[in-house]
C-alpha positions in Angstrom: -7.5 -3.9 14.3 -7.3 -7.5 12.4 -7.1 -6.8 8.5 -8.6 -9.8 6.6 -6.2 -9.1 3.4 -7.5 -11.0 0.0 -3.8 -11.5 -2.0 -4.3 -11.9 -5.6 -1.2 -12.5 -8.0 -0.7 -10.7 -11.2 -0.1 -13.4 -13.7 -2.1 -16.1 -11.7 0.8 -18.7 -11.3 0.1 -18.7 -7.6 -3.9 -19.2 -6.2 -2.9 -15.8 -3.9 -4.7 -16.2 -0.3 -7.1 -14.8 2.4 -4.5 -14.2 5.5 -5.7 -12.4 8.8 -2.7 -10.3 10.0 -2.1 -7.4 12.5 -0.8 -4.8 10.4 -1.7 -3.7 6.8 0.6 -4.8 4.1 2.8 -1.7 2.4 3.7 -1.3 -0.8 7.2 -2.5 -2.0 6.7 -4.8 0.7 8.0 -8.5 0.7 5.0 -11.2 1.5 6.3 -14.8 1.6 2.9 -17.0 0.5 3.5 -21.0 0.5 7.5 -20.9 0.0 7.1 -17.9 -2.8 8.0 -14.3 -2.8 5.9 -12.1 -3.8 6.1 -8.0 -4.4 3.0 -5.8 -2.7 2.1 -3.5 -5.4 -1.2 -2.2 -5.0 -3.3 -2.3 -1.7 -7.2 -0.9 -1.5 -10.0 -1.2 0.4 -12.6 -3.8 -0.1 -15.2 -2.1 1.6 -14.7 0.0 5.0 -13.5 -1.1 7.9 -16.3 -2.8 10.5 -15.9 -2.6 13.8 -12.3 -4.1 14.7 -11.8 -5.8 11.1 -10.6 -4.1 8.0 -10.6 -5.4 4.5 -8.1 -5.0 2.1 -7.8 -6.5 -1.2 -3.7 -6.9 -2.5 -1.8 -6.8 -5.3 1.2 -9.1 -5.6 4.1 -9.3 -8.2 6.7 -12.4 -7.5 9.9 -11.3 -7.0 12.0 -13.0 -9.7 15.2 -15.1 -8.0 18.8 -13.4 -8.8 21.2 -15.7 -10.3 24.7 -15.0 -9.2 27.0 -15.5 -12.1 29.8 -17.8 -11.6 33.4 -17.0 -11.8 
């Protein structure tokens, strides 16, 4: 099955992206899109799945960069 998976980010700092993959994303699941981290945290159906192709619409949060403190 090839997912065509729509990624939309919450805050819309990023333009997301349409990406055909193998496997479905998860939630709590690391994307990277265009250098950036990003958070999966919802994943539906656009409409069902045709033939070999699936469509899925995504959710992502960005994953905030930890600083260390220095010492």
């Amino acid at each position: 099955m090839i997912y065509k998976v729509s990624y939309v980010v919450v805050g819309g700092r990023h333009p997301g992206a349409i990406v055909n993959q193998e496997n479905p994303p998860r939630l709590g699941e690391m994307v990277k899109l265009g250098g950036e981290l990003f958070e999966v945290v919802e994943v539906a159906d656009l409409i069902p799945p045709q033939g070999e192709f699936a469509y899925l619409h995504v959710t992502l949060r960005p994953v905030k960069k930890k600083r260390h403190k220095r010492r």
